[in-house]
C-alpha positions in Angstrom: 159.5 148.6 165.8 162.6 146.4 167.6 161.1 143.0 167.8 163.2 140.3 170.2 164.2 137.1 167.5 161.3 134.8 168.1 163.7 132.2 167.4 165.7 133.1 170.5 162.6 134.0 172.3 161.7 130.8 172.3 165.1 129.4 173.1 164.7 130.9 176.1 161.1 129.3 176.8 161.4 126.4 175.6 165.0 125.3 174.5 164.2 121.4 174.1 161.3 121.8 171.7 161.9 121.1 168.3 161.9 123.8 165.7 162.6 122.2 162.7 162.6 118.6 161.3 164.7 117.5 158.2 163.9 114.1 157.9 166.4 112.7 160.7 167.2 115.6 161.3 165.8 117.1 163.9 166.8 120.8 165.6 165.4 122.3 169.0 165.0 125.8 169.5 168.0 126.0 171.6 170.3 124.6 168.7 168.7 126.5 166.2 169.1 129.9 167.7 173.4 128.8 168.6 173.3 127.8 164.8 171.7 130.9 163.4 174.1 132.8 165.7 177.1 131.1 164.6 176.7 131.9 161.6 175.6 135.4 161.7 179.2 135.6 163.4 180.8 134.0 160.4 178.9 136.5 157.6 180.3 139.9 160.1 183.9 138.2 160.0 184.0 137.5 156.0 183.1 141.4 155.7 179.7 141.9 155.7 177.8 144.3 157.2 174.4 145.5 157.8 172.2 146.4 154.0 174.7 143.9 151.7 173.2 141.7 150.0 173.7 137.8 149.4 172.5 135.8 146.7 171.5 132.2 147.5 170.3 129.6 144.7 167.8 127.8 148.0 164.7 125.8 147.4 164.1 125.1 150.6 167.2 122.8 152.4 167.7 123.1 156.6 171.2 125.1 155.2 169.2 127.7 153.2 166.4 128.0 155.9 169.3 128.8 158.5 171.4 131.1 156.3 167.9 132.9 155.6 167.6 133.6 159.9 170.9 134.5 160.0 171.1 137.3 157.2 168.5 138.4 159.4 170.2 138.5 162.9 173.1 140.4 160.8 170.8 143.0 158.6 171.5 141.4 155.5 169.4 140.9 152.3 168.5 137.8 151.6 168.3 137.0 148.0 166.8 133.6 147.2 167.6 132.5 143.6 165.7 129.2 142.1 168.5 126.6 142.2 167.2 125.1 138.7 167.9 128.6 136.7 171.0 128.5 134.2 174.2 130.7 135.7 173.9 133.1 133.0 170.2 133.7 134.5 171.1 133.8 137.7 173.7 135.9 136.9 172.2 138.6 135.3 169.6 138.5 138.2 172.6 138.9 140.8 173.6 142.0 138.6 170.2 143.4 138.6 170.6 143.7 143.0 174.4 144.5 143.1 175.2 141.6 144.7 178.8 140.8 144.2 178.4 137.4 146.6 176.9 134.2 146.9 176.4 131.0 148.9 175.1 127.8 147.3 173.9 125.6 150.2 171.6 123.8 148.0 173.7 124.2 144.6 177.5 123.5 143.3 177.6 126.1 140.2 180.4 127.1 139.2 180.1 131.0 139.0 182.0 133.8 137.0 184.4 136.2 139.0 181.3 138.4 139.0 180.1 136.5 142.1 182.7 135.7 144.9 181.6 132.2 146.7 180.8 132.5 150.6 181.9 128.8 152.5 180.2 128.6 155.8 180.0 125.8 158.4 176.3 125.3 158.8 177.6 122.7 161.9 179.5 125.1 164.1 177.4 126.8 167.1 177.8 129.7 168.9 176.5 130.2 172.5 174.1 133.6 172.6 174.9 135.8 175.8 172.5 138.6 174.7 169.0 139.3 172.9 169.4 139.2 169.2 166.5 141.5 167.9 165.1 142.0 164.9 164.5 145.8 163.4 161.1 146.1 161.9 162.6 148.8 159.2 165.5 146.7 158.6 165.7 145.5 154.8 165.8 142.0 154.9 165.0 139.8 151.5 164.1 140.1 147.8 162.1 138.0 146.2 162.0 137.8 142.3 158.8 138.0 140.7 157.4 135.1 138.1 157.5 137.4 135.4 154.3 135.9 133.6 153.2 139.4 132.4 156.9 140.7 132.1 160.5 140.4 133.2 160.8 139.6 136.3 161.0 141.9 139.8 162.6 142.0 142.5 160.4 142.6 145.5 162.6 144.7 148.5 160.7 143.9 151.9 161.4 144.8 155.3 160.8 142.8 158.5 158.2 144.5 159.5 156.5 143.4 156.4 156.8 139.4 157.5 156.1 139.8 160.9 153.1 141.8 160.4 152.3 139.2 157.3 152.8 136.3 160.0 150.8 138.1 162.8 147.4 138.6 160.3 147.7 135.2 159.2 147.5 133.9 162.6 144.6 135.4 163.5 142.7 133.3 160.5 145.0 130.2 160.4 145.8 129.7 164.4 149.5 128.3 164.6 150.5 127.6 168.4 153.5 125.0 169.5 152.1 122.2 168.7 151.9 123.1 165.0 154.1 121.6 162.2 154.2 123.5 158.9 155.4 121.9 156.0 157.8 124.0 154.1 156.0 122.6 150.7 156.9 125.5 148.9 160.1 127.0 148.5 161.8 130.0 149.8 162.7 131.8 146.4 158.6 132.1 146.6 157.1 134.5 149.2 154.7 131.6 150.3 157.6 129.4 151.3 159.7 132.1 153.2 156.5 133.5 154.9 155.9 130.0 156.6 159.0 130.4 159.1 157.8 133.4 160.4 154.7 132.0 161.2 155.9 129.1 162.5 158.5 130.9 164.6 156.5 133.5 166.1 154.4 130.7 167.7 156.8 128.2 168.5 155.9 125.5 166.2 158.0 123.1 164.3 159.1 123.6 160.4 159.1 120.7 158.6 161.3 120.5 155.5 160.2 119.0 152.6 163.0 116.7 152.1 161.9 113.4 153.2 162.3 110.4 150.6 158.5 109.3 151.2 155.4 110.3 149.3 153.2 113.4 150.4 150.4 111.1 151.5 153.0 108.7 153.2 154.3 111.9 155.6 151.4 113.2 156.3 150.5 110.1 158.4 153.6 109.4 159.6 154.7 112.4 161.0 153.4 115.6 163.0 152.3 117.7 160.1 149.4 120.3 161.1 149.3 122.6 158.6 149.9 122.4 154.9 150.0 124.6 151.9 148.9 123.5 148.5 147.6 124.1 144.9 144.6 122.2 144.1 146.1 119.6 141.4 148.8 118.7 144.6 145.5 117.9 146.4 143.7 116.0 144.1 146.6 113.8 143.6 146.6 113.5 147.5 143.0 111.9 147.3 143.4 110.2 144.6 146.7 108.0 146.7 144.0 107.6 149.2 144.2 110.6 151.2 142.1 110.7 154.3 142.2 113.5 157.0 141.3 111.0 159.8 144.9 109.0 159.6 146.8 112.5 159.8 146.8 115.5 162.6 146.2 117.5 159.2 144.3 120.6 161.3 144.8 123.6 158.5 144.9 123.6 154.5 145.7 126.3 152.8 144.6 127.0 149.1 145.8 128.8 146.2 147.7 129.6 143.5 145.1 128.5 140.9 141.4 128.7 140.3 139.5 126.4 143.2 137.4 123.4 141.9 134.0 123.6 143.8 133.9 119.3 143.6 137.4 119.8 145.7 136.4 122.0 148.0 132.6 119.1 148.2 135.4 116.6 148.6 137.2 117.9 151.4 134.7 118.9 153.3 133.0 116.2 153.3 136.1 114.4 154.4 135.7 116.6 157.5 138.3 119.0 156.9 137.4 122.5 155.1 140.3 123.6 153.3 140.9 127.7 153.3 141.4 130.2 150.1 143.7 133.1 150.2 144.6 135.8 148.2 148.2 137.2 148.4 151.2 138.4 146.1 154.9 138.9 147.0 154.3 142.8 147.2 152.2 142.1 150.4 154.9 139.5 151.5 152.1 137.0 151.0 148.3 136.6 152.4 146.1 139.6 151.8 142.6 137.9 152.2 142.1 134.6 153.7 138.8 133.2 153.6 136.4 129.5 153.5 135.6 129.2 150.1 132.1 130.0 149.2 131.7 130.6 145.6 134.2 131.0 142.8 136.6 133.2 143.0 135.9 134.6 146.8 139.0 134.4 148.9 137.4 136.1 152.1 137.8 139.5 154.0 141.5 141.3 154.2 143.8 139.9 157.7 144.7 142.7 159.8 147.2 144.7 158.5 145.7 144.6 155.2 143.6 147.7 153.3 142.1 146.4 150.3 139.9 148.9 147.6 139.1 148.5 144.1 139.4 151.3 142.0 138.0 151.1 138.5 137.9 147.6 139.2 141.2 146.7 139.6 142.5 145.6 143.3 144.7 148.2 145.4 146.3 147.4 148.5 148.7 149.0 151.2 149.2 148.3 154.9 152.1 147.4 157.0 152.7 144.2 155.0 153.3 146.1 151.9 156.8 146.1 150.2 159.9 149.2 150.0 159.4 148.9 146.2 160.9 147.2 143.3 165.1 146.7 143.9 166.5 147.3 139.8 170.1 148.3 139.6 170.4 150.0 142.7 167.3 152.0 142.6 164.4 150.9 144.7 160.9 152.1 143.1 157.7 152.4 145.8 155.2 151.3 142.7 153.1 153.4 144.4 150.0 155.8 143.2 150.0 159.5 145.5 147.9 158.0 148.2 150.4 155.1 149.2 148.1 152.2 147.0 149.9 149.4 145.1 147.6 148.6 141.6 148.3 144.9 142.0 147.1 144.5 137.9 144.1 141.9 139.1 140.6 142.4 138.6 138.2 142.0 141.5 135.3 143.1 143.6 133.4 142.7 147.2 130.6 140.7 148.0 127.8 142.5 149.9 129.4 140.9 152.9 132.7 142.6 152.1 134.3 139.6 150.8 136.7 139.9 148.1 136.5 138.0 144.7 139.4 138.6 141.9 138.5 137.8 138.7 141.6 137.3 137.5 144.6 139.6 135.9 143.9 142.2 134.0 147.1 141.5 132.1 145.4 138.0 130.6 142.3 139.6 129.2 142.0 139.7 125.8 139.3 141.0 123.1 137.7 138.5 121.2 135.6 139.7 117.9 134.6 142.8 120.2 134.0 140.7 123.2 136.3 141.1 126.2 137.3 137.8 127.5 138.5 136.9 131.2 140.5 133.4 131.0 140.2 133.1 134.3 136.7 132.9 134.3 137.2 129.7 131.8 139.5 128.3 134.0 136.9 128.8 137.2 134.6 126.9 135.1 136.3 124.2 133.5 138.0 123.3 137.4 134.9 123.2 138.3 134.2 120.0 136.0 134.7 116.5 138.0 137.5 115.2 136.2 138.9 118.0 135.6 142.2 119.0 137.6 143.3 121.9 136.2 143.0 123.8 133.3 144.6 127.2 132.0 143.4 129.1 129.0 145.6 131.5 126.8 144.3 133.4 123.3 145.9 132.4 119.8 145.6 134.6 117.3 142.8 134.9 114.7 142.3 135.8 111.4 138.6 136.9 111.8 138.4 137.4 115.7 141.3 138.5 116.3 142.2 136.4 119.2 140.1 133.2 120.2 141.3 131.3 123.5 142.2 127.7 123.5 142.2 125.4 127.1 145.0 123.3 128.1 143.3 120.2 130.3 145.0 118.5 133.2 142.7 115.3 133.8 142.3 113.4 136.5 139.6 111.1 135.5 139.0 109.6 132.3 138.5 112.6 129.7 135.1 113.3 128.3 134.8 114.7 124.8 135.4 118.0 123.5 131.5 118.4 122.6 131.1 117.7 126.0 133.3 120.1 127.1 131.8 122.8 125.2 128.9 122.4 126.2 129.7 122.2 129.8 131.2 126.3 129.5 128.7 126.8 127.4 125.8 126.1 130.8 127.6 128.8 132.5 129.3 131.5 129.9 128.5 132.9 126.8 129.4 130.8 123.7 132.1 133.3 122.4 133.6 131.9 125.7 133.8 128.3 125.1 137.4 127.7 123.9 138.0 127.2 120.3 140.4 123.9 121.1 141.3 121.5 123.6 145.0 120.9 124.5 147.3 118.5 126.6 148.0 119.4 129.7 152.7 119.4 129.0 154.6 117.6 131.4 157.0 118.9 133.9 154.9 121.9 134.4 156.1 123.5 138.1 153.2 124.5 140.5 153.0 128.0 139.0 152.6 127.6 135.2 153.7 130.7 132.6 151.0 131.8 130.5 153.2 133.2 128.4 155.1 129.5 128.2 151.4 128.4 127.3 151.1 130.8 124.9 153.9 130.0 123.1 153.3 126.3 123.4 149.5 126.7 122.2 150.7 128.8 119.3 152.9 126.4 118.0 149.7 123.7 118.2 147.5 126.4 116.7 146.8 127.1 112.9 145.3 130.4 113.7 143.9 130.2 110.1 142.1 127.2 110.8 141.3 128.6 114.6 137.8 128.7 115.1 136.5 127.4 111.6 136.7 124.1 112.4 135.8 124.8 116.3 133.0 127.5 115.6 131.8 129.9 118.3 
């Protein structure tokens, strides 16, 4: 499928609308596309050519975003890096995809031989005579896994996959060109790359996360529509006085995290209903897309989308889904005989054909011959009032085996661990009620590692001791 760049598309339609604002910054579709050709130009004259692949350490700067289009318009493979790993990580990750090049629009490390630096001149514009289009079956990006359960994976798409992703999101989350999208996540993360394509294909603006001013502060200054969060970034939004009705705030998008129900009473009651989604990189991001309803329910699959649970674990496939895993060369579908990706989570449909995930499969853990679901902890502990998130992992046990222990992120006052307990205890079975109570660490990202947790809780945890003094 030859799609025409919507970038250029819209160019042509409407060349003084703005396409992306960068604090005072400000780039209309007509100096974006001369941008994003120019520098397509000046990746064919250093050498490359269609199916190389370029490593870039981008969060989410107007340079990354415009090098990402243009490794597009030239059939390269975008290859985000987080700008905050170590070279040596980085490194190895480069080695991992062959890529022998890189271009640090957001970074000044100072690389091994292994990786030969690419200069560019993000400034310089070239004036577009014909059509750029955009090859559906083209290999475009990777995007590295979190590795939580493992080391992490690079996920090969194609374009197809983001323009189809982009396309069933609309049709749930309406995006037209008066939209602005704030890039709030970043583009070494399928949610923040996905957002240009939606934004694109409509017209809309992008709006770079870059200003010096607080999240509540932007969002009633400037034109932002549409805005992707995890729920602690949202309680800490009302609690700075967050109010819908001073903002053209029109779409909310969560996940990422278990939804608190008094969040969810909160918003809504503000007059804005926020949405839930279900997604993973290997669907280059939103499978199911829904108004939450009950806990864990993230709504019917977007078209595009097939979703079936087998043995109760979630499989998908569709247009949306990935090549395979990109590891030294070799590109693996994942894939079971019938073209169905086992995404490893747990979940079933509602009578109404809603889907609800559980949680990974890879977190459960036995307890004293009980299985045990952390997420279904989590779920209910989120689900507390002053509670703004919470994550439980299993420490070992001398009697049981394994017994879990929460880690609390308040935003209220905190209440006591008796009544904590007793608050699972309303809604689970009492092997279920964590044995202790942890700190929420600082400088936690907005995708914490279990394993991280783990570690941490382990190192907290006299697994002697363990459950004695907590009891079941």
């Amino acid at each position: 499928m030859i799609d025409t760049c919507p970038i250029h598309f819209w160019a042509k339609e409407t060349p003084e609308k703005i396409a992306i604002e960068a604090g005072s910054v400000c780039l209309d579709y007509r100096t974006l596309d001369r941008r994003v050709a120019s520098l397509a130009q000046q990746l064919a004259r250093q050498g490359f050519v269609a199916g190389d692949r370029l490593v870039v350490p981008a969060k989410g700067s107007l340079d990354s975003l415009l090098l990402a289009w243009a490794c597009l318009r030239a059939g390269l493979i975008f290859c985000p890096l987080n700008p905050a790993f170590p070279v040596t990580q980085q490194l190895g990750l480069a080695k991992r995809l062959q890529a022998d090049r890189v271009c640090q629009p957001e970074s000044d490390h100072a690389y091994p031989s292994e990786l030969v630096p690419v200069i560019l001149d993000f400034l310089s514009e070239t004036e577009v005579s014909s059509s750029p289009v955009l090859d559906g079956n083209q290999l475009c990006n990777t995007i590295f896994t979190s590795g939580s359960s493992g080391t992490p994976k690079a996920v090969l798409h194609r374009v197809g996959n983001h323009l189809a992703s982009a396309r069933g999101s609309a049709s749930f989350i309406p995006v037209d060109q008066d939209s602005g999208w704030l890039l709030s996540l970043p583009l070494f993360h399928i949610g923040g790359y996905a957002i240009a394509f939606r934004v694109f294909l409509a017209g809309g603006r992008v709006i770079l996360d870059d200003a010096p001013h607080t999240l509540s502060a932007r969002l009633e200054q400037q034109s932002i529509t549409h805005l992707s969060l995890v729920p602690t970034q949202l309680w800490r939004l009302l609690q700075a006085g967050f109010t819908p009705q001073r903002t053209q705030l029109r779409e909310l998008l969560l996940g990422g995290a278990a939804i608190p129900a008094p969040l969810v009473a909160k918003m809504t009651a503000l007059g804005l209903t926020p949405k839930v989604s279900y997604g993973l990189s290997e669907m280059a991001s939103q499978v199911c897309t829904g108004i939450p309803a009950a806990p864990g329910v993230v709504g019917a699959p977007l078209p595009g989308r097939e979703v079936r649970v087998d043995e109760g674990e979630i499989q998908v496939r569709g247009d949306t889904l990935f090549s395979g895993y990109l590891n030294n060369g070799v590109v693996d579908s994942a894939l079971n005989d019938e073209g169905w990706f086992a995404t490893r989570d747990k979940g079933h449909f509602t009578p109404q054909g809603a889907l609800v995930v559980e949680g990974r499969l890879d977190n459960a853990f036995i307890s004293g011959g009980e299985n045990i679901q952390p997420e279904a902890i989590e779920q209910r502990l989120v689900d507390h009032p002053g509670i703004a998130q919470a994550l439980v992992v299993p420490v070992p046990h001398s009697e049981w085996g394994e017994r879990p222990v929460a880690f609390i992120d308040w935003h209220h006052e905190p209440v006591s661990e008796r009544t904590l307990g007793a608050w699972v205890r309303e809604a689970l079975p009492g092997f279920m009620v964590p044995d202790a109570w942890l700190a929420w660490p600082e400088g936690v990202g907005f995708k914490p590692s279990r394993k991280q947790f783990a570690e941490l809780a382990r190192g907290q945890i006299n697994p002697l001791l363990s459950g004695v003094l907590r009891g079941r």
